[in-house]
C-alpha positions as CSV (number, residue, x, y, z in Angstrom):
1,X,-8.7,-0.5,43.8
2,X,-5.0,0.4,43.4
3,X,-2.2,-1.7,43.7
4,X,-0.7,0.4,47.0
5,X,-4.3,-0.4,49.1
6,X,-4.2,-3.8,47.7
7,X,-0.6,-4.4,48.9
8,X,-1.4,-2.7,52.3
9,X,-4.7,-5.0,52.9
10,X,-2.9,-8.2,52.4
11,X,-0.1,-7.2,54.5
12,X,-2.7,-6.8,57.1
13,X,-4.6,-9.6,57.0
14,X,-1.4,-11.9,56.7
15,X,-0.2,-10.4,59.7
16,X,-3.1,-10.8,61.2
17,X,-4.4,-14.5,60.3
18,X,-0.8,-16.1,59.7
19,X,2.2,-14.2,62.1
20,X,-0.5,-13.4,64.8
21,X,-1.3,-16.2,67.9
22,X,-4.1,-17.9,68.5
23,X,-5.3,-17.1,71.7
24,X,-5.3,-20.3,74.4
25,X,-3.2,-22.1,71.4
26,X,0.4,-22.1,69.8
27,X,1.3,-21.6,66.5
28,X,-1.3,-21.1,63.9
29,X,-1.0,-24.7,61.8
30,X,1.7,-24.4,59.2
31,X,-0.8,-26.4,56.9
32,X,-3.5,-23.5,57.1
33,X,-0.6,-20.9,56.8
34,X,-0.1,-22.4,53.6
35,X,-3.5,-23.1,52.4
36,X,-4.2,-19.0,53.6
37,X,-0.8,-18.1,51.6
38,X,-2.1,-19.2,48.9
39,X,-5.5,-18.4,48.7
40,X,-4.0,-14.8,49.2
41,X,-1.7,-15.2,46.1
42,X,-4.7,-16.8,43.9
43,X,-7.0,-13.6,45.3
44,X,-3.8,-11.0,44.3
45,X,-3.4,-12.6,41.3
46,X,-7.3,-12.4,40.2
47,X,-7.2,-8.7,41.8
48,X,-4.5,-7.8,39.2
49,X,-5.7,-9.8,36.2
50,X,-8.8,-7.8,36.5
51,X,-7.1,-4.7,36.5
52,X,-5.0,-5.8,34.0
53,X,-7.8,-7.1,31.3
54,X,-9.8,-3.8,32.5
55,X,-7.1,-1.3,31.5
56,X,-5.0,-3.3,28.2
57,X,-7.7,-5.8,27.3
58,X,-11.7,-4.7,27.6
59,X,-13.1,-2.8,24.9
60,X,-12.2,0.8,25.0
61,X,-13.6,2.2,21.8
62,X,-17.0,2.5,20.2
63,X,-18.1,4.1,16.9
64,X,-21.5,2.7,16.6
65,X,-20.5,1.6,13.0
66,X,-19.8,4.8,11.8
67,X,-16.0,5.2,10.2
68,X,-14.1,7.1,12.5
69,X,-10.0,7.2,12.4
70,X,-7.5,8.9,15.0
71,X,-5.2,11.4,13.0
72,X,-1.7,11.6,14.2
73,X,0.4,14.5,12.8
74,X,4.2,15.0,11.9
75,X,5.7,16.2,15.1
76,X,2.6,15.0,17.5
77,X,3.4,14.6,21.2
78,X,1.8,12.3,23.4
79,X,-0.2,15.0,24.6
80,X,-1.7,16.1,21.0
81,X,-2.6,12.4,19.6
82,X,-4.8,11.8,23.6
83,X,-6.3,15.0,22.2
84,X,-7.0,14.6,18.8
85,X,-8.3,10.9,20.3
86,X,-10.2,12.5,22.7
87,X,-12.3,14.7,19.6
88,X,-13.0,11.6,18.5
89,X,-16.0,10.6,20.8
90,X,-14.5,7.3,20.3
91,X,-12.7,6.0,23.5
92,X,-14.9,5.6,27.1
93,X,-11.9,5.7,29.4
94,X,-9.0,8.1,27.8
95,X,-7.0,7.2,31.1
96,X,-6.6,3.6,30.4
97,X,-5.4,4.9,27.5
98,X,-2.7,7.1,29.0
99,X,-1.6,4.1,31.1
100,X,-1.7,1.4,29.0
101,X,0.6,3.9,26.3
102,X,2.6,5.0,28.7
103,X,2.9,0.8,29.7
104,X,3.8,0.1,26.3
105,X,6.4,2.9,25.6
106,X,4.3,4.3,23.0
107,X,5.1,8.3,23.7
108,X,8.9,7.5,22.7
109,X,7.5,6.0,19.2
110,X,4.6,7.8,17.9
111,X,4.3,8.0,14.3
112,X,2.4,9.8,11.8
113,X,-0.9,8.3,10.0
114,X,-4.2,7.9,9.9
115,X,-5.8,4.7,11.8
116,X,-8.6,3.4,12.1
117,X,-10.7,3.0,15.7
118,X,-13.1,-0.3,15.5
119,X,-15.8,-1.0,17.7
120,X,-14.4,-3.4,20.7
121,X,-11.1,-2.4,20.2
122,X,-8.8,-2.4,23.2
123,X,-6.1,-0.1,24.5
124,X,-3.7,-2.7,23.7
125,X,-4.6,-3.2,20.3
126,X,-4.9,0.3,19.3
127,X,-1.2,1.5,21.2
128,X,0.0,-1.9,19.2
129,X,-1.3,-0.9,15.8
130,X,0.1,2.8,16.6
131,X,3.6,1.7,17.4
132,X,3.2,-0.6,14.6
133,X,2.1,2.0,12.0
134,X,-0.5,-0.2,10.6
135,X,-2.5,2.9,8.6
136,X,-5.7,2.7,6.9
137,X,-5.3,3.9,3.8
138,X,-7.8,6.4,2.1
139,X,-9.1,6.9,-1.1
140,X,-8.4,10.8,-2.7
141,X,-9.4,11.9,-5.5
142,X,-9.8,15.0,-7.8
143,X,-11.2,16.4,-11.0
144,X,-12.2,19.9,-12.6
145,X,-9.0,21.2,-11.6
146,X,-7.6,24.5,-13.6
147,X,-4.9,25.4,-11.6
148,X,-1.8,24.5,-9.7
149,X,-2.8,26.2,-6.9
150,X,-6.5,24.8,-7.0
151,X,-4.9,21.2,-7.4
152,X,-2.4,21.6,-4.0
153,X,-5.4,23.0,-2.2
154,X,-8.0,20.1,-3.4
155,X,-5.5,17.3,-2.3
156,X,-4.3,19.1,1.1
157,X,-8.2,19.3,2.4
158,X,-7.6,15.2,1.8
159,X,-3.8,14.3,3.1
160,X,-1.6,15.4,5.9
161,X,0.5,17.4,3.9
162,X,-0.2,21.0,3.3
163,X,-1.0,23.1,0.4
164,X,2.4,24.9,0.7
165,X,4.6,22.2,0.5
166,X,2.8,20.4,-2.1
167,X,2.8,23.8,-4.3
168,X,7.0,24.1,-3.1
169,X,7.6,20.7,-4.9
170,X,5.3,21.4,-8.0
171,X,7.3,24.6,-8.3
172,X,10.6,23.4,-8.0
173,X,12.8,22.4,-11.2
174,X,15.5,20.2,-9.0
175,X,12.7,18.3,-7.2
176,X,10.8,17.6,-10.3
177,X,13.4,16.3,-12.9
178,X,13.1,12.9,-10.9
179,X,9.9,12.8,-12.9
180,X,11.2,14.2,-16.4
181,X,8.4,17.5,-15.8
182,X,9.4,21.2,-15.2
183,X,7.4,23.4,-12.9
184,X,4.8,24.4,-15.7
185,X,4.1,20.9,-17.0
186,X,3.9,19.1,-14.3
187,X,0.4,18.9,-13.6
188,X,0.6,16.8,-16.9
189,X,1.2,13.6,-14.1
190,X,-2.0,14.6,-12.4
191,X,-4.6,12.1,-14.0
192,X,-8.4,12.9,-12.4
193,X,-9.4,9.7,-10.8
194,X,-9.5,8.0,-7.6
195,X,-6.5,6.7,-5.8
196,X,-6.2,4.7,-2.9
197,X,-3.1,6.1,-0.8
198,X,-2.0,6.5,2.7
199,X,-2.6,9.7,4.4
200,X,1.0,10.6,5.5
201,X,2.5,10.5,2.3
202,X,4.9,13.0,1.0
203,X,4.6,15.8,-1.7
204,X,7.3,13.3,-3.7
205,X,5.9,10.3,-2.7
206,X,2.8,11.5,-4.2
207,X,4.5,12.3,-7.1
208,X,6.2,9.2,-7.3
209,X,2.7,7.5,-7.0
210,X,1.2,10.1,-9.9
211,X,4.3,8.9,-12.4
212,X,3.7,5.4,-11.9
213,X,0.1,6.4,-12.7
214,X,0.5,8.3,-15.5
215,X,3.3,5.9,-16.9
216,X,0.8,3.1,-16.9
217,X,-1.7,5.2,-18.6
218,X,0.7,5.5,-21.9
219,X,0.0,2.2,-22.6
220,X,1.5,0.8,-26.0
221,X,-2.1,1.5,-28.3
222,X,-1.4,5.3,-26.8
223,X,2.1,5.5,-28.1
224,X,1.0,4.3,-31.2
225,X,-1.5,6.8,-31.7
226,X,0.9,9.6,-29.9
227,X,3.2,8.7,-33.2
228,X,0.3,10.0,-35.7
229,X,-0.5,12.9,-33.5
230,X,3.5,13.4,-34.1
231,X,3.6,15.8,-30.5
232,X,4.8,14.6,-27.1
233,X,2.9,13.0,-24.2
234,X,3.1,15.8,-22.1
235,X,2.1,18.2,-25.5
236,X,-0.8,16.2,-25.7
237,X,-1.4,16.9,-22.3
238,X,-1.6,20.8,-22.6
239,X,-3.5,20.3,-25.6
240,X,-6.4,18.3,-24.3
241,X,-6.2,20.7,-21.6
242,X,-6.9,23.5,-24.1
243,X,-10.0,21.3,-26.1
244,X,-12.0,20.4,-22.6
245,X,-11.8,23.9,-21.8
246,X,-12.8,25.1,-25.1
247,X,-15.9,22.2,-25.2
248,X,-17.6,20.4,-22.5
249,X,-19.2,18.3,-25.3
250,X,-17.0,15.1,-24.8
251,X,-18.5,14.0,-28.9
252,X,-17.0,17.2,-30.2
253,X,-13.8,17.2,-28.7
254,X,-11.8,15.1,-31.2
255,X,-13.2,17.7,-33.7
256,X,-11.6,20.5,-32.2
257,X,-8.2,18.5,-31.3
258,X,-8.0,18.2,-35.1
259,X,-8.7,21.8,-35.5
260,X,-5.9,22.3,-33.5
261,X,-3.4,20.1,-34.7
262,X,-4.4,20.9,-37.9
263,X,-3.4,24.7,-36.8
264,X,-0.1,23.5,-35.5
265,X,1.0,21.4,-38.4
266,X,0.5,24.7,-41.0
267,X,2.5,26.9,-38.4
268,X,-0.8,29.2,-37.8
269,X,-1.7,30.4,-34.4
270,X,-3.7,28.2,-32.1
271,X,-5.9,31.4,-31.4
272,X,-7.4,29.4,-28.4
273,X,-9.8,31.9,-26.5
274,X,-9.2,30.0,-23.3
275,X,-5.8,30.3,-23.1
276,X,-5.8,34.0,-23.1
277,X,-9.0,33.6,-19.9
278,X,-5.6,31.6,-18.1
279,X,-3.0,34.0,-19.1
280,X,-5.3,36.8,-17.7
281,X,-6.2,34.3,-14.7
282,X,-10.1,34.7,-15.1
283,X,-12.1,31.6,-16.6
284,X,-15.5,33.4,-16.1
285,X,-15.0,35.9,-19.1
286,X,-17.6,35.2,-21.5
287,X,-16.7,37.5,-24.2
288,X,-13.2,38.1,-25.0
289,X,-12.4,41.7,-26.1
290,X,-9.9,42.7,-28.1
291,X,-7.6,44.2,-25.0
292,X,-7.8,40.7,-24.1
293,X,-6.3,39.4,-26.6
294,X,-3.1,41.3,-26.0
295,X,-1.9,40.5,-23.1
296,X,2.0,39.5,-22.4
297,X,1.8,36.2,-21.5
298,X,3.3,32.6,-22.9
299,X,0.4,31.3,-22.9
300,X,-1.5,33.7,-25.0
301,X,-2.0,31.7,-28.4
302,X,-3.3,35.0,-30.0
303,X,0.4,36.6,-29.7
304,X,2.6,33.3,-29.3
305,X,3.1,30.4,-31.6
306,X,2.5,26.9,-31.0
307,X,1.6,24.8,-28.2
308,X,2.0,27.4,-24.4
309,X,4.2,26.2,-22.3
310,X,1.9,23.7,-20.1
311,X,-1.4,22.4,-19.6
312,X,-4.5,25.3,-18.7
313,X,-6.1,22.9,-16.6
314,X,-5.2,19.5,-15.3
315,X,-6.4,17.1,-18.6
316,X,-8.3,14.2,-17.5
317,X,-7.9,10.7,-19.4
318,X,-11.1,11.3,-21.6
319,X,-9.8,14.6,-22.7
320,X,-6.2,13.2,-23.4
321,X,-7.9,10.3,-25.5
322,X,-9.7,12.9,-27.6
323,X,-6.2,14.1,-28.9
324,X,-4.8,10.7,-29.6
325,X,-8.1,10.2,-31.5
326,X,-9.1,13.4,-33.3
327,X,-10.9,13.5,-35.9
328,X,-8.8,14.3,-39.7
329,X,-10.8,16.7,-41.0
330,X,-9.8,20.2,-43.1
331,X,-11.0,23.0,-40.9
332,X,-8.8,25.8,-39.0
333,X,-11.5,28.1,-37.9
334,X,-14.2,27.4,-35.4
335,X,-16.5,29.1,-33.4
336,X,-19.3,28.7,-30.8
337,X,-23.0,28.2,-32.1
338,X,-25.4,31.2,-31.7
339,X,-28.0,28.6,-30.1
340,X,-26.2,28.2,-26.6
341,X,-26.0,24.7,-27.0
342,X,-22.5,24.2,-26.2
343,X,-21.1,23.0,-29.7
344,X,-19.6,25.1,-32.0
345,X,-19.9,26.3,-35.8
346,X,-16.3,24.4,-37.9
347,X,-15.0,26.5,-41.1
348,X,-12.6,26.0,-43.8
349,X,-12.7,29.2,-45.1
350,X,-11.7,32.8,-43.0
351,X,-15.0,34.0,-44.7
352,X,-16.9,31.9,-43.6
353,X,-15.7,31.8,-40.2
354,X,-16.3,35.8,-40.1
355,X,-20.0,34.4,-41.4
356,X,-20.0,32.2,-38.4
357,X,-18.5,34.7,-35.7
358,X,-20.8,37.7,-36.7
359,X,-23.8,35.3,-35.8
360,X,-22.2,34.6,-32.3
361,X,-21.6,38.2,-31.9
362,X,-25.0,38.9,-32.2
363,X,-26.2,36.6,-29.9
364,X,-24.4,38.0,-27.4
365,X,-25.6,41.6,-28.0
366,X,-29.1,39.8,-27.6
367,X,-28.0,38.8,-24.4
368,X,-26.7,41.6,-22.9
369,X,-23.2,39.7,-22.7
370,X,-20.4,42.3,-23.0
């Protein structure tokens, strides 16, 4: 019943029971005009409650225990956050909704987020914890990532922000000297594991959370061992980024950081077959051929010395750990074992390695691999 009809009846029935005459008597009793008056206020006042606890107050949302959250976007209107509530399935009456919003002055103050609907939940309670901006955060995470671009797209399928503007801020010199990185190292502050973040966060607040992060990774044992490695965190970065790609055997990867290193410390090449399959931007080639090997890139380690100029993938703590704890050995050369197992054949000696590499070789002619 609305409030007009309910106006409208009383009106009638005072004017009928209290101003009207009794007929063959006066004045109706003033003590029953009273009593009437207000039993009419008490009935008004329970009509109103009612609609009142059945619009703000009465449960309005059901989830059936399932996890379900209303997603409210940068630059929403009223109109878009009834709709994404509305795909939901969550809310029974989307008009008490509207009203009690509307009641509340929510459409003047709707902010971005994700929040949670509960079973029972109230129109009151959810407008109050919208206004409010009391989130639920989420937890993201991400892992096996080679590129930049694979990174912004992985973490945009799970935040608000878009792949664009995540890739604009990873790209951008100015925006990233906040965090002491340049465009091509800083996936360095990237380290795979979960995170437990709110949905609406910025590109630089996410990058203000991944410093912190990484920051509290480097722990003081770390800098100690970083000081024997004798390159930089984010060096050690890029390398470990070069071992996991060049083993998936997590035992054998502090042999082939000290391979490496050891390759680095005499001033030889790194000769790193996986950073030529970046440079060229395909990480499915499975022979390198010698075109390959001459491509103009800085991150081709067959025609550049050193270290290239960021990580090949984003390094994950394991693989960062297997730098700061390689093992000392002698050997320069390596190369992967004829039996397709995965690890790979170590050599002091170039003749040897040629020993090694014409096995491999062959292998692969076996195979048909070309």
């Amino acid at each position: 019943m609305s409030l007009t009809k309910l106006n409208n009846g009383v009106f009638a029935f005072f004017k009928k029971k209290i101003m009207g005459k009794k007929k063959g008597t006066g004045r109706f009793p003033l003590k029953k005009v009273i009593w009437i008056s207000i039993g009419v206020l008490v009935a008004i006042g329970a009509i109103v409650g009612f609609i009142y606890y059945k619009t703000m107050l009465s449960p309005n949302i059901v989830v059936n225990g399932k996890a379900k959250y209303l997603l409210v976007y940068e630059n929403d209107s009223f109109d878009d956050v009834v709709k994404h509530l509305k795909e939901t399935g969550a809310v029974k009456d989307i008009n008490s909704f509207i009203r009690t919003a509307r009641n509340n002055g929510y459409p003047e103050s709707i902010r971005s987020g994700r929040y949670k609907l509960e079973d029972g939940m109230s129109n009151y309670l959810l407008v109050h914890r919208l206004i409010n901006n009391r989130q639920t955060p989420l937890s993201i995470s991400f892992n096996n990532i080679r590129t930049k671009q694979q990174l912004a797209k992985r973490l945009s399928e799970q935040l608000m922000m878009s792949e664009s503007d995540l890739l604009d801020v990873l790209n951008d010199p100015v925006a990233l000297n906040e965090f002491g990185v340049l465009p091509e190292t800083a996936v360095a502050l990237f380290l795979p594991n979960s995170y437990e973040v709110y949905w609406n966060l910025s590109p630089t607040d996410l990058l203000r959370r991944m410093k912190k992060e990484y920051d509290k990774f480097w722990s003081e044992e770390r800098m100690r061992k970083l000081n024997d490695v004798g390159i930089s965190q984010l060096e050690v970065s890029t390398l470990a980024s070069i071992v996991e790609e060049e083993t998936n055997k997590a035992d054998e990867r502090p042999m082939v950081a000290g391979l490496y290193l050891n390759r680095l410390r005499r001033g030889m090449r790194l000769q790193a077959d996986p950073t030529v399959k970046f440079a060229l931007g395909n990480f499915a080639l499975r022979r390198l051929l010698s075109g390959h090997l001459t491509v103009d890139s800085p991150y081709n380690t067959y025609q550049n010395e050193g270290l290239p100029p960021g990580p090949i993938r984003v390094a994950s703590m394991e693989g960062i750990d297997a730098v700061l704890n390689y093992v000392n050995h002698d050997y320069i050369f390596m190369c992967a074992k004829p039996d397709r197992s995965g690890y790979h054949d170590f050599a002091v000696s170039y003749k040897d390695h040629l020993d090694n590499a014409s096995k491999y070789r062959k292998s692969l002619d076996e195979r048909g691999i070309y």
